[in-house]
C-alpha positions in Angstrom: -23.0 53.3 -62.0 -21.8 49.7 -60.5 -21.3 47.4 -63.7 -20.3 50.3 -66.1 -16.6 50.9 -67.8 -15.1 53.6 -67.1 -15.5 54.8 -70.6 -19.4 55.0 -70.0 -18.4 56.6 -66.7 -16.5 59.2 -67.5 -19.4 59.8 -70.4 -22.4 59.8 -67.9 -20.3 61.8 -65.6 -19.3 64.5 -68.0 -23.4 64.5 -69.4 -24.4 65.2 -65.8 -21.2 68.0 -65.4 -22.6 70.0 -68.1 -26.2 70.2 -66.9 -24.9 71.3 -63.7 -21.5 73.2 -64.9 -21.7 74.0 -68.4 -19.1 73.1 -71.1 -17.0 76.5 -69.9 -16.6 75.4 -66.2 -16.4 71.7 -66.4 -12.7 70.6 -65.7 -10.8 67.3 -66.1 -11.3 67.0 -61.9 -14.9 67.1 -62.0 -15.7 64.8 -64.3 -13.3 62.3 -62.8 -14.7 62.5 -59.4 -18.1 62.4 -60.3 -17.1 59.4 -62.8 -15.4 57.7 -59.5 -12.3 57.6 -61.7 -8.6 59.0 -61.6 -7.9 62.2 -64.4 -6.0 59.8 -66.3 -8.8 57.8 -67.4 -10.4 61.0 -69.7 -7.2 61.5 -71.5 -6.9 57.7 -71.4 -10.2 57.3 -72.7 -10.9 60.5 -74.8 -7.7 61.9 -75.4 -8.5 65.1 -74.0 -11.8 67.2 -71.6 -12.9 68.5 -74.6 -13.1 65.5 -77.0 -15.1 63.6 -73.7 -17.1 66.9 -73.2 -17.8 67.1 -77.2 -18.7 63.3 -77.1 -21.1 63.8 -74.1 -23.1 66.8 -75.9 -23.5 64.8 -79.1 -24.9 61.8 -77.2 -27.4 63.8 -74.9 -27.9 65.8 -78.2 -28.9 62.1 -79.9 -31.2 60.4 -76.7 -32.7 63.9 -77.2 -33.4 63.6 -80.7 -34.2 59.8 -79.9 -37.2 61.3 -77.3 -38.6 64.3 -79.8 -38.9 61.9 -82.5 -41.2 59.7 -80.5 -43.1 62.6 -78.9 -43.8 64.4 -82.5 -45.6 61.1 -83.7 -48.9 62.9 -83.9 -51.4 61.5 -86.2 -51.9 63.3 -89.3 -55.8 63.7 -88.8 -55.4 64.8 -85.5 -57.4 67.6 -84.5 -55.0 71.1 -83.1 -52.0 69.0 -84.7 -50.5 71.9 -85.0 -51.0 72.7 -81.2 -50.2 69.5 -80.2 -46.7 68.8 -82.1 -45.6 72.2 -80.4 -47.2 71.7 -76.9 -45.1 68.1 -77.1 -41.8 70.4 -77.7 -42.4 72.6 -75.8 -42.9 70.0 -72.9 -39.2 68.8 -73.7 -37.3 71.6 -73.6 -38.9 71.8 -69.7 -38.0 68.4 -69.3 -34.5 69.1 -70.7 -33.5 72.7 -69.9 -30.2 72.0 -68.7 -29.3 70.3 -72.5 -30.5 73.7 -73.8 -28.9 76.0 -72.0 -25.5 73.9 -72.5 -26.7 74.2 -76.2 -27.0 77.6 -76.3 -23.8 78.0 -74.3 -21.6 75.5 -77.0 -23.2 77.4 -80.2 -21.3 80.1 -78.6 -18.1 78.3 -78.8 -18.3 77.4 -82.8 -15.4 79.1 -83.7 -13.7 77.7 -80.5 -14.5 74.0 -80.5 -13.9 73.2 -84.7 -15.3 69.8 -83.5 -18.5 71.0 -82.1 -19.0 73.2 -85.3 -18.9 70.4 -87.5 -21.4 68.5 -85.6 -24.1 71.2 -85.0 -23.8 71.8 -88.7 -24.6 68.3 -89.5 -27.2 68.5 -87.2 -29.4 71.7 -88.3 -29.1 69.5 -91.7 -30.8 66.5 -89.8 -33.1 68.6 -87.9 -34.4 70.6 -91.0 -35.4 67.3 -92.5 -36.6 65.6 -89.4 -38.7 68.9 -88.4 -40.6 69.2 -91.9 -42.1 66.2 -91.9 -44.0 65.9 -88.6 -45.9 69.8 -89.8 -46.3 69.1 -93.6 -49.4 68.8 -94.9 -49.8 65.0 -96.0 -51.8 65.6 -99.1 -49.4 68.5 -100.2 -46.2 67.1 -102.6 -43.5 69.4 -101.5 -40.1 69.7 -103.9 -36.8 69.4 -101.8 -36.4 73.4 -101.7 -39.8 74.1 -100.3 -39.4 71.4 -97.5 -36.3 72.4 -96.7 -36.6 76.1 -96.2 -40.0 74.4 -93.8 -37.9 73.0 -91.7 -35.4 75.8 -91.6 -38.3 77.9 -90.3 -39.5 75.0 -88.2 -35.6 75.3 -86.6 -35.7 78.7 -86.5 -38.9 78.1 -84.8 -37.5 76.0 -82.1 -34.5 77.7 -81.2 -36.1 80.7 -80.7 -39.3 79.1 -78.4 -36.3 77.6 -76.5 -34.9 81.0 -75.9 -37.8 82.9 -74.7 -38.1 79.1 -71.9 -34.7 79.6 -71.2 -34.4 83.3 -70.4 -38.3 83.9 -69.2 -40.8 80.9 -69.2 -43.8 82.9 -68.2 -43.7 84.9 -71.1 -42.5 82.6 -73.4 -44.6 81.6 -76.4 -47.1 78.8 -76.2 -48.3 76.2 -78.7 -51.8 77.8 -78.8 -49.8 81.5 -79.4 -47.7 80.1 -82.2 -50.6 78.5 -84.3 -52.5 81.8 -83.7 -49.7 84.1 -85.1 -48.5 82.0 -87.9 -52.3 82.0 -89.3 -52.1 85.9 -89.0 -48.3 85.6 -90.6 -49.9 83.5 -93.4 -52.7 85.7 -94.2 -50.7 88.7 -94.1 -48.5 87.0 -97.0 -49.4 87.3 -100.4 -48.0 85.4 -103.8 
C-alpha cells in the first residue's frame, strides 16, 4: 500500500473488510487499521463507514463487471458458446465468492442502505443489457422488449447459479446442466 493516499487506503482496506467481515460486521476500527490510518480519516474522507463501505462495493462491483465483460467475449461461431459463456461465469463467481456473498448479504439491506438500493437498481438495468448481448443470437433482430426480458432471465440466471455456488458448490448447476435444461425448457414451450 506504500505510495497510496489514504483515500485509496481506506478504499482497498474496506474492499478487503467485506470479503473477510461482510458489510454487517465491518466497523470504522477495522477498516482504519487494516488501511494503516486513524478513524478520523473515513469520516474525513467518506463522511461516514457506510458511504466508504457503499463506495467499496460499487467499485469491486465495477472491476467485477470490468473482468466478466472480458471473459464473456466468446466468438459468436463458437462451438458450445452457450457452454462456454456460462462455464466462463461460472469460473468467476469461484474466483470472486467473497464479492458474492457480500452481495447477497447488501441486497438484504435495500431497505436499510437507500444508497445501496439506488445503485443495485441501476445496476440490474446495466446488467440486463450487458447480459443479452453476449447469448443473442447474431442473425436474430431482437426489439428492446424481447432483449430486455433476455437479460432479465439471463440475471435471473446468474443470481440464482451464484446461489446454489454460494450455499452448496457440489451440487450447484454447471454450464453443460444449464444448456441441457433450457433446450428441454424451450421445447416444452409452445407459441
Amino acid at each position: 500500500m506504500a505510495g497510496m493516499g489514504n483515500r485509496e487506503d481506506l478504499l482497498d482496506a474496506a474492499k478487503r473488510c467485506l470479503y473477510e467481515k461482510g458489510y454487517a460486521k465491518t466497523s470504522i476500527r477495522d477498516i482504519a487499521t487494516a488501511a494503516g490510518v486513524s478513524m478520523a480519516a473515513v469520516g474525513y474522507h467518506f463522511g461516514s463507514k457506510e458511504a466508504l463501505l457503499n463506495e467499496a462495493f460499487r467499485q469491486a462491483n465495477l472491476e467485477w463487471a470490468e473482468e466478466i465483460t472480458k471473459a464473456l467475449d466468446v466468438p459468436a461461431d463458437a462451438p458450445d458458446r452457450f457452454e462456454e459463456l456460462w462455464t466462463r461465469v461460472i469460473h468467476s463467481f469461484t474466483a470472486h465468492r467473497a464479492l458474492w456473498a457480500t452481495t447477497f448479504e447488501v441486497i438484504g439491506l435495500v431497505d436499510h442502505v437507500p444508497e445501496i438500493h439506488q445503485w443495485l437498481i441501476n445496476g440490474l438495468a446495466e446488467a440486463r443489457e450487458g447480459l443479452a448481448y453476449p447469448f443473442e443470437d447474431r442473425d436474430a433482430t431482437l426489439d428492446d422488449h424481447t432483449r430486455r426480458a433476455m437479460g432479465s432471465v439471463y440475471q435471473a440466471l446468474l443470481t440464482g447459479v451464484m446461489a446454489q455456488h454460494l450455499i452448496d458448490p457440489t451440487t450447484a448447476l454447471t454450464a453443460h446442466d444449464m444448456a441441457t435444461a433450457l433446450k428441454a425448457i424451450g421445447k416444452s414451450i409452445k407459441d
